[in-house]
N, C-alpha and C positions, 0 to 999 in steps of 0.2 A: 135301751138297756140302761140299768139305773147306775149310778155311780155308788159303789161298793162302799169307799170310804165317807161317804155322805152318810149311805143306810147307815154306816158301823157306829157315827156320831149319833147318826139318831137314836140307834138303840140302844145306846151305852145313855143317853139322856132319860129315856122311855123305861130302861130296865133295873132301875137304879133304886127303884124297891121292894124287886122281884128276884127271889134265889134262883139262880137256875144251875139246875143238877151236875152234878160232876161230870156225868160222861159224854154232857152236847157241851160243844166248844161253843168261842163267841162267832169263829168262821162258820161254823158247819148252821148257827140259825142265821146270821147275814145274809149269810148264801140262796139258802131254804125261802127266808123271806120276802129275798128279790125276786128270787122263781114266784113264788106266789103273789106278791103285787104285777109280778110284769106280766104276767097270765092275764090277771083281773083287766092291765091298763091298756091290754091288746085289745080286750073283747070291748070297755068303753072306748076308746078308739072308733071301733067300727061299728057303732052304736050312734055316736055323736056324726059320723061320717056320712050313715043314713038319714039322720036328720038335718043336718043340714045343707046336705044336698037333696032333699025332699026326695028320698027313695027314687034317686033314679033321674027324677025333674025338676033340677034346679030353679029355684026362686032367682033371677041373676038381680032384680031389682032389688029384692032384700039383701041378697050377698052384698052388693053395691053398696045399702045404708048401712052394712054390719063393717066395710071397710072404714065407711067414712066413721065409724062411730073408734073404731081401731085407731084411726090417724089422732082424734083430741086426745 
């Protein structure tokens, strides 16, 4: 779940020279927004999950150099 007041920074950064209409609030597209990035970052999620678990048949010796490459 993303943090709300994070997005709200961001898109008050992002939206800063874009009108937006009287009758959508700043909450009601925060909101709207997080639903649709969080949608997106479930599906890459499990996407990234497939792959690097080799659908199914882990690589354990690549996982292994992807750690040690994590630890420098």
């Amino acid at each position: 779940m993303l943090d709300r007041k994070v997005v709200r920074e961001f898109l008050d950064e992002e939206l800063k020279e874009i009108e937006i209409p009287d009758d959508i609030t700043n909450e009601a597209i925060v909101e709207t927004f997080c639903n649709y990035v969080e949608d997106d970052y479930y599906e890459w999620l499990k996407d990234n999950f497939k792959s690097f678990f080799n659908y199914g048949k882990p690589d354990w010796q690549l996982i292994r150099e992807r750690i040690e490459e994590c630890k420098r």
